[in-house]
Each structure stands twice: as structure tokens, then as C-alpha cells.
Backbone as CSV, one residue per row, in Angstrom:
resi,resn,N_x,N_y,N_z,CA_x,CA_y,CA_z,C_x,C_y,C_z
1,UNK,-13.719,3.607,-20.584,-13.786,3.457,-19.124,-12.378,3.226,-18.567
2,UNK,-12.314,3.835,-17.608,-10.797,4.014,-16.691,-10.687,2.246,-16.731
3,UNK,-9.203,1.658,-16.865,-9.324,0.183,-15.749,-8.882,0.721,-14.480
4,UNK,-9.380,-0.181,-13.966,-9.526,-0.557,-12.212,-7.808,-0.541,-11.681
5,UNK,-7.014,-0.736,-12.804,-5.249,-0.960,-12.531,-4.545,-0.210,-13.339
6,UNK,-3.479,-0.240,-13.050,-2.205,-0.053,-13.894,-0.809,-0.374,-13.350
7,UNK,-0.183,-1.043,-14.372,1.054,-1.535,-14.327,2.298,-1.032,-14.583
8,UNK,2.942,-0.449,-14.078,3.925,0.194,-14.226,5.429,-0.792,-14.303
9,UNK,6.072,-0.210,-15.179,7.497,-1.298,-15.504,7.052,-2.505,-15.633
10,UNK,6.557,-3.230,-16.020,6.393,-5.384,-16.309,7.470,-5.668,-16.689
11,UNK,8.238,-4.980,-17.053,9.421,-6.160,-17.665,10.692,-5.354,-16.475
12,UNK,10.560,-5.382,-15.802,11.372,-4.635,-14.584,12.659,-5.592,-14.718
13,UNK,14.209,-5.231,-14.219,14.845,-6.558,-13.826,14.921,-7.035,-12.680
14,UNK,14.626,-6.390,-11.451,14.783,-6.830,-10.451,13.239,-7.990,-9.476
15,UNK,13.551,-8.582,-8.934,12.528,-9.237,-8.526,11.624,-8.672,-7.455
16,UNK,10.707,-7.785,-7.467,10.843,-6.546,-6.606,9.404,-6.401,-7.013
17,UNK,8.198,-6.569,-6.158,6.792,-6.317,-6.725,6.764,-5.165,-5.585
18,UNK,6.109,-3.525,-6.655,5.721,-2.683,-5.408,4.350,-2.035,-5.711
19,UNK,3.596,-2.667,-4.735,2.004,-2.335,-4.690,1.450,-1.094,-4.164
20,UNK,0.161,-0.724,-4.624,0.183,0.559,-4.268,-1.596,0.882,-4.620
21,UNK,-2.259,0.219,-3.101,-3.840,0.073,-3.006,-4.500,1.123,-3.365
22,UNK,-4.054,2.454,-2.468,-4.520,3.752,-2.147,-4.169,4.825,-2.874
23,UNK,-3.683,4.061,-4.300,-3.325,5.301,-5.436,-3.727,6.494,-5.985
24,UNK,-5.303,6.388,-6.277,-6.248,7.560,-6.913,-7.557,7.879,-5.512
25,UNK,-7.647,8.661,-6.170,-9.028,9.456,-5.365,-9.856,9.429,-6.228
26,UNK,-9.744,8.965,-7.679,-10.824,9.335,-8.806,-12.166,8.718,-8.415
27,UNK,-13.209,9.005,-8.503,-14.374,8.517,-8.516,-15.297,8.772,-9.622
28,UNK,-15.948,8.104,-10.475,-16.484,8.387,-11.596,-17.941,8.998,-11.377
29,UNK,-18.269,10.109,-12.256,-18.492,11.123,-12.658,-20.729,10.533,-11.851
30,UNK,-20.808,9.113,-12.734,-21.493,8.773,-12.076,-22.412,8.613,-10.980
31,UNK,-21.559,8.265,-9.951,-21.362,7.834,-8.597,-21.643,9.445,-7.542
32,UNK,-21.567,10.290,-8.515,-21.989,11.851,-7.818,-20.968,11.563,-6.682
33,UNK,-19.887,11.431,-6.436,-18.899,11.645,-5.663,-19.060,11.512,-3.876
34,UNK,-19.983,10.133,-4.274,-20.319,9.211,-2.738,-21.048,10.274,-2.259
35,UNK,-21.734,11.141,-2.601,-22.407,12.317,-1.848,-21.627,12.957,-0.517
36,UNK,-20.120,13.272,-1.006,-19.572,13.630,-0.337,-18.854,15.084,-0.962
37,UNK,-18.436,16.073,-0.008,-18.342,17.192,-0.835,-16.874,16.958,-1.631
38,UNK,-16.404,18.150,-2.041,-15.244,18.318,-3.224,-14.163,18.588,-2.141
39,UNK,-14.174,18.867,-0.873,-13.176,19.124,-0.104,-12.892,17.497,0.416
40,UNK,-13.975,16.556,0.574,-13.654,15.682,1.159,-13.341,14.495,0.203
41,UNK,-14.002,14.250,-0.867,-12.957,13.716,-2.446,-11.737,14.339,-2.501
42,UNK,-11.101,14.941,-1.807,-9.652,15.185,-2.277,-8.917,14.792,-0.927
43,UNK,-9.260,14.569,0.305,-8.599,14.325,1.865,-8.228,13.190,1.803
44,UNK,-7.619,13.091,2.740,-6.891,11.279,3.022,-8.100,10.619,2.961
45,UNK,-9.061,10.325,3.422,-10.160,9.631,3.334,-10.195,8.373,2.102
46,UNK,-9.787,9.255,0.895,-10.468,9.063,-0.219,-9.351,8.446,-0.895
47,UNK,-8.051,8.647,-0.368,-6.934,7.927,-0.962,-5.830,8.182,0.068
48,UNK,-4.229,7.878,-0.254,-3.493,7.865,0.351,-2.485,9.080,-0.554
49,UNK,-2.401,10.414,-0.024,-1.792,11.655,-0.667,0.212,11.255,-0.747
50,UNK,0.318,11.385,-2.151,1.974,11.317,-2.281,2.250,10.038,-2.488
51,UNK,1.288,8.905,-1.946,1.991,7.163,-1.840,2.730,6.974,-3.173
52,UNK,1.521,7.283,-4.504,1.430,7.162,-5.866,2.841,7.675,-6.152
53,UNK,3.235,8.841,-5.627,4.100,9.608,-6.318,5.773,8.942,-5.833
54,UNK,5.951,8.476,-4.600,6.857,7.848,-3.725,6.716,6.249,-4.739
55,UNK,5.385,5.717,-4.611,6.233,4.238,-5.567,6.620,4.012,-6.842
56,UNK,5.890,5.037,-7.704,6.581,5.684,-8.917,8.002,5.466,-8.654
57,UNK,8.618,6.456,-7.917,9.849,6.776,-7.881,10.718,5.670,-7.265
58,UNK,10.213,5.157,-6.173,11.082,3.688,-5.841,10.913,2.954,-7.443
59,UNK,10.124,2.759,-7.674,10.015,1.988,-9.133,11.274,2.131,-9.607
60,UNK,10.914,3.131,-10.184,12.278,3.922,-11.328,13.635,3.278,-10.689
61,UNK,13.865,3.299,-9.148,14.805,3.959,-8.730,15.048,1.990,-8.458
62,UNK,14.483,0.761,-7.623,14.838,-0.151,-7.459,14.646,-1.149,-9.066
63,UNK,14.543,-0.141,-9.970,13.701,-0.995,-11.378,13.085,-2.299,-10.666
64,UNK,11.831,-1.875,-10.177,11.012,-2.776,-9.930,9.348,-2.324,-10.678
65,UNK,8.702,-3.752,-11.091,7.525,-3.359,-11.033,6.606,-2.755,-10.029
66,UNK,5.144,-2.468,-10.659,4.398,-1.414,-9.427,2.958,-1.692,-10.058
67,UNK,1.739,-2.121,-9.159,0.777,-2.307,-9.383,0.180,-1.480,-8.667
68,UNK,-1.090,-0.535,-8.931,-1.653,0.309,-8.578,-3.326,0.668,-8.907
69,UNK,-3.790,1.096,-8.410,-5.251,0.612,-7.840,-5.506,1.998,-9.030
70,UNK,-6.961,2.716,-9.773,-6.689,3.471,-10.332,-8.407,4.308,-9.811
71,UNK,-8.831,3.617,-8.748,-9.998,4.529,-7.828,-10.018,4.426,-6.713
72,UNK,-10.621,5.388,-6.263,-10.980,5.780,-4.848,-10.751,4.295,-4.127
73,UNK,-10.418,4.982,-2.801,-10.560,3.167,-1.870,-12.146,3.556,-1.201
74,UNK,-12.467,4.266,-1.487,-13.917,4.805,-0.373,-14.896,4.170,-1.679
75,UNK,-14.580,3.561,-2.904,-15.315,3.010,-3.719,-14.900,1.200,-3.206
76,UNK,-14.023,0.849,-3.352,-13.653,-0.243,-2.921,-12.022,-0.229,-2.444
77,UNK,-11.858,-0.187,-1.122,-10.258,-0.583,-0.678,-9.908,-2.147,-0.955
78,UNK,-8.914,-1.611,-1.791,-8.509,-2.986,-2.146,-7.342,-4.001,-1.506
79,UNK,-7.186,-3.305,-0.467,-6.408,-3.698,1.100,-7.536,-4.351,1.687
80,UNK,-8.319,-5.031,1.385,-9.487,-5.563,2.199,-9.938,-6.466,1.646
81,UNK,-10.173,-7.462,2.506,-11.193,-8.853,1.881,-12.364,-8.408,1.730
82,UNK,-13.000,-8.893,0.754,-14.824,-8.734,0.062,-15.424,-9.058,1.631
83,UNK,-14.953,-9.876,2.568,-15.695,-10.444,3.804,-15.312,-9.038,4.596
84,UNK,-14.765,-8.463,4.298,-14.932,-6.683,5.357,-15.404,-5.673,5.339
85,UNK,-16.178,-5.415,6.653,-17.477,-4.750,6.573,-16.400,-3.021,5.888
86,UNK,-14.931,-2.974,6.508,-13.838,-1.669,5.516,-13.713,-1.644,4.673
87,UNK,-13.882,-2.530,3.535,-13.662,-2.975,2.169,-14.399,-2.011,1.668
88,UNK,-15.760,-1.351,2.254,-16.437,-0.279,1.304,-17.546,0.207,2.784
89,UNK,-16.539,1.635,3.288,-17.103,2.315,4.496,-17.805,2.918,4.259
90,UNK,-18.851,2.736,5.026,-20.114,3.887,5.254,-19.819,5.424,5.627
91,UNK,-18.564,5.142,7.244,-17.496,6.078,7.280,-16.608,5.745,7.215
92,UNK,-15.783,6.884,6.988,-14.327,6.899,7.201,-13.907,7.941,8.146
93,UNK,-13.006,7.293,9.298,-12.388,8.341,10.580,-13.991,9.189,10.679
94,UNK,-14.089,10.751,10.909,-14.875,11.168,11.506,-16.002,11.722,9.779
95,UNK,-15.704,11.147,9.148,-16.709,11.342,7.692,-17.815,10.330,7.319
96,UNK,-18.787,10.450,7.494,-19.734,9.740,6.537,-19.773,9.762,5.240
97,UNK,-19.862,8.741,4.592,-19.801,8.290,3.506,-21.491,8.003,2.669
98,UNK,-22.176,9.245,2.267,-23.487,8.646,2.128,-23.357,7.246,1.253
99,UNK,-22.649,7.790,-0.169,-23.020,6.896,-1.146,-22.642,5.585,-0.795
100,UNK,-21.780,4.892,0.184,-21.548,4.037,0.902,-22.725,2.741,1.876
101,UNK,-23.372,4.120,2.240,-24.908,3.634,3.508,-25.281,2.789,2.899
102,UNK,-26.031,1.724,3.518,-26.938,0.616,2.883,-27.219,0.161,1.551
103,UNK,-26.233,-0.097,1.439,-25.837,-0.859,-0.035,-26.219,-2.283,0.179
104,UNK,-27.323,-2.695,-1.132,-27.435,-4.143,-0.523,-26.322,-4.969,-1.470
105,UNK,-26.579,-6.447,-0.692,-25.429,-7.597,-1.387,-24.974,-7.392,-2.733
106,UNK,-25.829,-7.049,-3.662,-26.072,-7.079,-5.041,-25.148,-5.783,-5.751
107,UNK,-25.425,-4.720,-4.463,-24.489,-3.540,-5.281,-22.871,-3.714,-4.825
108,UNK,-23.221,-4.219,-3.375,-21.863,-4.844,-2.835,-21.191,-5.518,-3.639
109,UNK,-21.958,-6.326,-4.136,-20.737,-7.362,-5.121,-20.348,-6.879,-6.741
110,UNK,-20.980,-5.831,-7.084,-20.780,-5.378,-8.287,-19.539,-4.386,-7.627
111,UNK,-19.717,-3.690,-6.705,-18.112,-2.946,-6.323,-16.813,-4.187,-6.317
112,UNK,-17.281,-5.133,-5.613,-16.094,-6.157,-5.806,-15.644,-6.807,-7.399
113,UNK,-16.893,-6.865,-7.860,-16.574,-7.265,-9.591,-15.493,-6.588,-10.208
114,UNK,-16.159,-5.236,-9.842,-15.920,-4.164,-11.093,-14.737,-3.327,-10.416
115,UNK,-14.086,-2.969,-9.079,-13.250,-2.379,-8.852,-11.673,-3.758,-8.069
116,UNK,-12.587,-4.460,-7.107,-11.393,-5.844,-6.374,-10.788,-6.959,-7.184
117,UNK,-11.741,-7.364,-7.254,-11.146,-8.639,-8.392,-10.280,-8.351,-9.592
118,UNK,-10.203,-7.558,-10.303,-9.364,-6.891,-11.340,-8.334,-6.227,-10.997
119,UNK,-7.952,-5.894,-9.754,-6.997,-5.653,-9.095,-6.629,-6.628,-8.690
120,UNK,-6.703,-7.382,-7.744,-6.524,-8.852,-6.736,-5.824,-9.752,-8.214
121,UNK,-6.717,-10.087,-9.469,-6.067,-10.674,-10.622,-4.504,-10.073,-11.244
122,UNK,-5.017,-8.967,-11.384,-3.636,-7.964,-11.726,-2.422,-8.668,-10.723
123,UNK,-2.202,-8.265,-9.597,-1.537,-9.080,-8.892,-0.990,-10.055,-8.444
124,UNK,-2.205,-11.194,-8.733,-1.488,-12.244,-9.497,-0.812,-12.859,-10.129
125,UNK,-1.425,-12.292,-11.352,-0.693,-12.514,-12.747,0.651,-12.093,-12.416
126,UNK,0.836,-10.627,-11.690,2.183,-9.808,-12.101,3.380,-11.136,-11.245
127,UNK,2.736,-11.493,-9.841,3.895,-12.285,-9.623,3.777,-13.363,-10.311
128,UNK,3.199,-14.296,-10.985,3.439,-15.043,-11.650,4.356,-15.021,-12.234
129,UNK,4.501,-13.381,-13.142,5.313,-13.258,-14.123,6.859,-13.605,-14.113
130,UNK,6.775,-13.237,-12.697,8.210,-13.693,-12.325,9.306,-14.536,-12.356
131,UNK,10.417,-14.662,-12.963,11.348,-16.324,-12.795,11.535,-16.471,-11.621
132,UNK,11.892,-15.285,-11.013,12.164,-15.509,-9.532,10.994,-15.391,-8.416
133,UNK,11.494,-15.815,-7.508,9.912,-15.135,-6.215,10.053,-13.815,-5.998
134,UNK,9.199,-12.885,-6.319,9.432,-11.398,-5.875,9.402,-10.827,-4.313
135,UNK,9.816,-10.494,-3.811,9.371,-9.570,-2.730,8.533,-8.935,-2.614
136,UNK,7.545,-8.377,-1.945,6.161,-7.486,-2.146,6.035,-6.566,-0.880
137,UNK,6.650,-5.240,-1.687,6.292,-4.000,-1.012,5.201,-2.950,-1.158
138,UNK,4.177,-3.114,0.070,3.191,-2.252,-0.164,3.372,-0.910,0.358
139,UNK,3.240,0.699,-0.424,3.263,1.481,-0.160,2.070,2.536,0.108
140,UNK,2.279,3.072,1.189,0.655,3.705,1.438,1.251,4.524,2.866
141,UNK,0.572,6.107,2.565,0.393,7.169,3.174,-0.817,7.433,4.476
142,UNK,-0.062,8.168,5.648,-1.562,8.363,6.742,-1.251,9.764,7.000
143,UNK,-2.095,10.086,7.302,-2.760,11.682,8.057,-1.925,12.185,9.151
144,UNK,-1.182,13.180,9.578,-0.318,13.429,11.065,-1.265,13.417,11.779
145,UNK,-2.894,13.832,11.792,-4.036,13.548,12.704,-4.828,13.172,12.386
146,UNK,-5.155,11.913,13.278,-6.714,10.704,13.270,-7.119,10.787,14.621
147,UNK,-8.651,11.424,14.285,-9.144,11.724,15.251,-9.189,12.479,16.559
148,UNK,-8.142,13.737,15.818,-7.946,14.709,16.713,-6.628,14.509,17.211
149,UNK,-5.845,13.044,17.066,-4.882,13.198,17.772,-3.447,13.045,16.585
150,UNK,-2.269,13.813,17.319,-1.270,13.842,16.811,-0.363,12.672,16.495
151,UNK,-0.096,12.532,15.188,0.440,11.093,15.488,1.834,11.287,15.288
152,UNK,3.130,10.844,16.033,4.474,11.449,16.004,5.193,10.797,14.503
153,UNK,5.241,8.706,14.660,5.969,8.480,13.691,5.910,8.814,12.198
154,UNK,6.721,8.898,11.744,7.056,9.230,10.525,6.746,8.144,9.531
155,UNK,7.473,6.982,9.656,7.514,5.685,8.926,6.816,4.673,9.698
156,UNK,6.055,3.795,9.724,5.921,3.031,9.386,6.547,1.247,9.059
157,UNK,6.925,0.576,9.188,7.055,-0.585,9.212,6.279,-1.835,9.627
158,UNK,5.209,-1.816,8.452,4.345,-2.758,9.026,4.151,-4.291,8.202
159,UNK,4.073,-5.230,8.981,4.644,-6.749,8.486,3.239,-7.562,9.362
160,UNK,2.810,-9.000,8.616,2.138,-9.819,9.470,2.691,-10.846,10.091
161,UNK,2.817,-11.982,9.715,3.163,-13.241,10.519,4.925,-13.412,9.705
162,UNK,5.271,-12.344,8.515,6.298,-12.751,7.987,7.057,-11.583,8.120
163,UNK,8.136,-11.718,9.270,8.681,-10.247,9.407,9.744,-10.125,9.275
164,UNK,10.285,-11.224,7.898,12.097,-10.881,7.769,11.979,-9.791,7.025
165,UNK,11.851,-9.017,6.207,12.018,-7.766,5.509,11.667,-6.678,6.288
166,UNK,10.610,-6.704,7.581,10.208,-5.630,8.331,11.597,-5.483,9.179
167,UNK,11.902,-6.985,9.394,13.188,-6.877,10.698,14.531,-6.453,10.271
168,UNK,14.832,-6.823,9.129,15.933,-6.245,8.581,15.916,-4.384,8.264
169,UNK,14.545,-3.993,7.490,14.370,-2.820,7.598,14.797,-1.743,8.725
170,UNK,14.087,-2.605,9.632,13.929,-1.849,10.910,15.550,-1.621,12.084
171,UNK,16.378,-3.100,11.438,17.467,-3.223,11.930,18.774,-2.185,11.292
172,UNK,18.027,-1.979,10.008,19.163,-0.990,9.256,18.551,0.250,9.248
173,UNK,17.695,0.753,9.552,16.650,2.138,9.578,17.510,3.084,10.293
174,UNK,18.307,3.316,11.334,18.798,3.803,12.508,20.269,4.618,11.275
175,UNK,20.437,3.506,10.560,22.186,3.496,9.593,21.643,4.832,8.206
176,UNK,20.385,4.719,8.061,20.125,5.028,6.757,19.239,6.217,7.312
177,UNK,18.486,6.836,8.161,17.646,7.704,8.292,17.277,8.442,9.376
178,UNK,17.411,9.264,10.033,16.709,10.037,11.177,15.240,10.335,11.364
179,UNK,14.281,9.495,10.569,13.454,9.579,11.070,12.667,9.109,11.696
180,UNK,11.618,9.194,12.689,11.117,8.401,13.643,10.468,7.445,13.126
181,UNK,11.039,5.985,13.095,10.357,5.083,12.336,10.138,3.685,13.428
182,UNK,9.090,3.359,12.995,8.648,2.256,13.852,7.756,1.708,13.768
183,UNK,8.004,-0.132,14.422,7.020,-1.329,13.970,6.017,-1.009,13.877
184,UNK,5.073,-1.853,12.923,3.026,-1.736,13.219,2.650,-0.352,13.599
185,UNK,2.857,0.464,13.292,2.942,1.652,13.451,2.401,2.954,12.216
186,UNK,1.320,3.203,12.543,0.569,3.779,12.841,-1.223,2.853,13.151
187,UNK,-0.460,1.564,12.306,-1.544,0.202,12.219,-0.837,-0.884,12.615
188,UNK,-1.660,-1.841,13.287,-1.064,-3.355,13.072,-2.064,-4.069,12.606
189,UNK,-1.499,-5.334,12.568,-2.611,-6.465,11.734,-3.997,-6.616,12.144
190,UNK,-4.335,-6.493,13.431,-5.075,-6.627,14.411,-6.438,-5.392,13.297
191,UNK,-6.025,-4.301,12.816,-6.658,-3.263,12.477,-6.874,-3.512,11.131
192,UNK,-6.364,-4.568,10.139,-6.870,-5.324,9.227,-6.620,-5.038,8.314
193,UNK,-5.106,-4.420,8.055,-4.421,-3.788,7.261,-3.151,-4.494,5.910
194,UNK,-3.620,-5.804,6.596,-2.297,-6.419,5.854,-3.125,-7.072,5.288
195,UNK,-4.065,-7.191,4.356,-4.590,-7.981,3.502,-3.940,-8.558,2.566
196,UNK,-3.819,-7.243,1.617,-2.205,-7.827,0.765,-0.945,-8.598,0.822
197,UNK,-0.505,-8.281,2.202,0.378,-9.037,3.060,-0.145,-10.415,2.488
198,UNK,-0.787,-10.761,3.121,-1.954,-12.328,3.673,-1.949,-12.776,1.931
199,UNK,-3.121,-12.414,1.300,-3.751,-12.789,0.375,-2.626,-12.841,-0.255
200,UNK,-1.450,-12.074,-0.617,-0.514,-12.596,-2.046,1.127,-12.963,-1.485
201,UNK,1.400,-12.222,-0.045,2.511,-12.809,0.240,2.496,-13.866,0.942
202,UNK,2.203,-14.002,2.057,2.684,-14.724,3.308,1.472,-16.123,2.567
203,UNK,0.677,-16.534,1.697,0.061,-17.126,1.153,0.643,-18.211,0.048
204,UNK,1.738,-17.524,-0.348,2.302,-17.924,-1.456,4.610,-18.020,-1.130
205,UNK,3.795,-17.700,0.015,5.576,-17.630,1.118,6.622,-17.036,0.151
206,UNK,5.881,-15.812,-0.257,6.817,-14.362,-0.532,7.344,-13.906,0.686
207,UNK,8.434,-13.189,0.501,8.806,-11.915,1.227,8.001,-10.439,1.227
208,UNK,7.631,-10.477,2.287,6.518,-8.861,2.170,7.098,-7.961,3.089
209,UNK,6.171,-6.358,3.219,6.397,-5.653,3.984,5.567,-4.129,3.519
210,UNK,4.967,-3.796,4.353,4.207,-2.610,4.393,4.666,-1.208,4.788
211,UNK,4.613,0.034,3.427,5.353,0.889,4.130,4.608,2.030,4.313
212,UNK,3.930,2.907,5.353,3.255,3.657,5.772,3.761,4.695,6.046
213,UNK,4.036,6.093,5.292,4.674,7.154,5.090,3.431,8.172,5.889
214,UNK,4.205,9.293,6.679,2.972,10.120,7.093,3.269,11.137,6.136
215,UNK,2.037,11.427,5.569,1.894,12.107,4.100,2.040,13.812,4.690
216,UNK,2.512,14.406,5.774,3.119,15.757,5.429,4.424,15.593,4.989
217,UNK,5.135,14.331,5.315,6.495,13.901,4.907,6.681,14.352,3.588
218,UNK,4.968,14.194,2.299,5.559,13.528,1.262,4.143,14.377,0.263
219,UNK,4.318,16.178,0.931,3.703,16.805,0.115,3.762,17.489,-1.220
220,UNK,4.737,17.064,-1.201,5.520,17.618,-2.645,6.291,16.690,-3.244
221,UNK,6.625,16.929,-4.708,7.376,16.236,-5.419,8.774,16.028,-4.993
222,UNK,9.409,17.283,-4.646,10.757,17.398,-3.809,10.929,16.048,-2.707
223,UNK,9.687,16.186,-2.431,9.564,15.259,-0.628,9.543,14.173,-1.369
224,UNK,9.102,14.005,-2.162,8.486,12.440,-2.568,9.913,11.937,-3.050
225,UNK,10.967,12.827,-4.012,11.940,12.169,-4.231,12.716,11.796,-2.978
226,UNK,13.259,12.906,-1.819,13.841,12.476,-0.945,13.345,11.234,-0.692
227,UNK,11.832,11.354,-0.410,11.481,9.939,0.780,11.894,8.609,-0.708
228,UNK,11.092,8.460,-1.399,12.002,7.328,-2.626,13.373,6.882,-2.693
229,UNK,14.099,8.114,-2.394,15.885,7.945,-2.715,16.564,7.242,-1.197
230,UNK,15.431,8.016,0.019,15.860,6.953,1.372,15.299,5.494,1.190
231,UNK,14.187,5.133,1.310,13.494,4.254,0.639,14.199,2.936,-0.427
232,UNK,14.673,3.912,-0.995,15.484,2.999,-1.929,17.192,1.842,-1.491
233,UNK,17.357,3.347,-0.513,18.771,2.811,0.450,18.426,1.429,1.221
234,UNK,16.912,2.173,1.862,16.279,1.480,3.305,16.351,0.120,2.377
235,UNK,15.428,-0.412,1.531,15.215,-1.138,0.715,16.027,-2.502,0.114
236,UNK,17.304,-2.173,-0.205,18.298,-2.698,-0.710,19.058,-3.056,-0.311
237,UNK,19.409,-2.059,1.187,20.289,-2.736,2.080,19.284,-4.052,2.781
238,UNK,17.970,-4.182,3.684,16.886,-4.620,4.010,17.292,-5.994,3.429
239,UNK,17.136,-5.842,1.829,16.801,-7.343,0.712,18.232,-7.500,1.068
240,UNK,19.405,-7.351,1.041,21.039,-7.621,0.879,21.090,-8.178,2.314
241,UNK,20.656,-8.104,3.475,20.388,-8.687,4.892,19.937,-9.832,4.509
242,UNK,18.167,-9.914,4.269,17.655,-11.059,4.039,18.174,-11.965,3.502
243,UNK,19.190,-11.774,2.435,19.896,-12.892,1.296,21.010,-13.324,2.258
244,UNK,21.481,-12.513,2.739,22.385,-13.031,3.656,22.262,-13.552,4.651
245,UNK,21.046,-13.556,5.418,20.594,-14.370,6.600,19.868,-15.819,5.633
246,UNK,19.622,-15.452,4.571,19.076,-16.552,3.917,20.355,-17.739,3.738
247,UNK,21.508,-17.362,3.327,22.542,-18.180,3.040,23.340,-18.491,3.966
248,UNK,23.017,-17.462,5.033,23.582,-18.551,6.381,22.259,-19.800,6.855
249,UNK,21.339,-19.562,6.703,20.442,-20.661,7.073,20.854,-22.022,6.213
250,UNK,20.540,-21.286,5.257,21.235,-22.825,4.256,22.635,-23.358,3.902
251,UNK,23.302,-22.837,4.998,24.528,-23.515,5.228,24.823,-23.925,6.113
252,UNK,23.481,-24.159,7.123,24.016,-25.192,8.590,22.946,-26.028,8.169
């Protein structure tokens, strides 16, 4: 049986956790594929297209670890508290989700057993592992159209109640990239997106930050390295801010 995770780099050197909810589309063989067709198991719906391939490559590229989800989020999104009715949609955007419909408590909580919690633990553990406090970057891909409409930004920068890594990002974004990038953007918290945020950073008073790539950006391998190798700039300069606004704080 597939696990529910995988860990990429653990013994990384840098202090650098990069998460990655919306990794696979796999759905087991089982599950008859949520009674949804073969065109719609492969659409954004069902995962986030390229994310996988973009935190791979930041991986490599910031030698940081990378935790990654290894099914469908339309089985369980693991960007979501067990208390959300999104955590496991009936629909998604303009798709119904049969195998989703009226699921009682009992099957509900066997999706949380068997796909959340083993992820949510994974995560744990990984910052534990740490000597240092890691940073926690979540990476995840959206659609150029939801719901018919065009969506312009490119990037993404999305943060909850802890927005030194979004603000530094966003303050050096202009130096490092031409593309249209911007706050809470294409989501904000309000839309219930920063779970991860919540539950492992701003919980445990990590440094976080959410990065939301629009996946025509990042249809190819080619794309995926560019966007990684900016990413990586965006990234480093971002953490080299923070340390430095950090050590002026603690010197007055």
C-alpha cells in the first residue's frame, strides 16, 4: 500500500521545511476514482499540476527538506482541519464529487485516519527533527480560470497572522522577478487556506509562508526549473531580510 507521505532530503542542511499538500492526484484503484471521470482525475481539482515538480526542485536547489502528501486532496486535503466541511468536497469549483456525497462520520473519520493524520504526524516529527527552528514553506499551484473567470496574478504570496517571510518576499519580489505577484492572492485566510500555516507554524512560532504558483506558469519541466531557480533567489534573499530585521530587533 502507497504511504499517505513522503520525505524528501531528512538530513537536508539548511533549516528550511518545504511542504507540499496538493502533490498527487493518485486515487486508489478501489475508490473507482470518486465516480468521477478520467478527464477530471487528472484537472486541478484533484491536485495542484507542477507544485510537486517546483518543490522538488527548490529542495535540491535551497537543500531543504520537503514533505509531501502522496493522494488526491479530493480524497482528503490535507490543508484542512478534520472540522472542515473542504477537508473532503462533495464539490470542487464547478465538479461534483460523487464518491465524496454523504459520507457518514464513520467513513469520514477513516479518510482522516488513513490519509490526515499520517501526514499532519509526518510533519511534525520532520520539524522536530530540527536543531534549529525551520521556516515552513508551503507550495501549491491554481488554475488561470475559477469559475469562468480569468485570474491575472501569477504568484501568490500568501501568509496568516505571521507575515515576516510574506513581507520580506514581497518587499524583494519587484528586485528578483517580473512577474505579477501579489499578497493573499489568489486566496486569503478568510477562504481557509492556511491550515498548515496555523496548525504547524504560527502554532509553534515558526516562520511560514504560502506559495501559490498559477500552474500555466509551471507546465513543463523547463517552467518548473525556471519558476524553482526564481523561487530560490525570491527565497534566500526573503530569509537573509528576516535575519537581519531579526538582529536589529535584538539589538535595541
Amino acid at each position: 500500500m502507497l504511504s499517505p507521505v513522503s520525505i524528501t532530503n531528512p538530513e537536508a542542511g539548511n533549516p528550511i521545511l518545504l511542504i507540499c499538500e496538493h502533490a498527487s492526484l493518485y486515487i486508489p484503484p478501489e475508490l473507482d476514482g470518486l465516480g468521477l471521470s478520467a478527464e477530471e482525475q487528472k484537472s486541478h481539482i484533484a491536485w495542484d499540476p507542477g507544485a510537486l515538480s517546483v518543490a522538488s526542485k527548490l529542495s535540491d536547489a535551497l537543500d531543504a527538506t520537503l514533505v509531501s502528501a502522496n493522494y488526491s486532496r479530493l480524497l482528503y486535503d490535507c490543508n484542512r482541519s478534520p472540522a472542515s466541511e473542504d477537508a473532503i468536497p462533495a464539490k470542487s469549483e464547478l465538479f461534483e464529487v460523487p464518491g465524496n456525497k454523504d459520507l457518514s462520520e464513520e467513513q469520514r473519520a477513516e479518510r482522516v485516519l488513513r490519509f490526515y493524520e499520517p501526514f499532519r504526524d509526518a510533519v511534525a516529527a520532520t520539524i522536530n527533527s530540527f536543531s534549529a527552528p525551520p521556516t515552513l514553506i508551503t507550495v501549491h499551484s491554481f488554475t488561470p480560470v475559477y469559475f469562468g473567470k480569468k485570474r491575472a496574478v501569477e504568484l501568490g504570496i500568501l501568509h496568516d497572522r505571521d507575515t515576516r517571510v510574506a513581507d520580506a518576499m514581497l518587499a524583494a519580489s519587484h528586485e528578483i522577478s517580473d512577474l505579477d505577484i501579489r499578497r493573499n492572492e489568489p486566496y486569503k485566510p478568510d477562504d481557509g487556506v492556511t491550515h498548515t500555516l496555523r496548525y504547524h507554524g504560527i502554532a509553534n512560532n515558526l516562520k511560514n509562508v504560502m506559495l501559490e504558483i498559477r500552474n500555466d506558469l509551471i507546465s513543463s519541466e523547463v517552467q518548473c526549473q525556471k519558476m524553482a531557480e526564481m523561487l530560490y533567489s525570491l527565497t534566500e534573499e526573503a530569509l537573509r531580510r528576516c535575519e537581519a530585521e531579526q538582529k536589529m530587533e535584538g539589538g535595541t
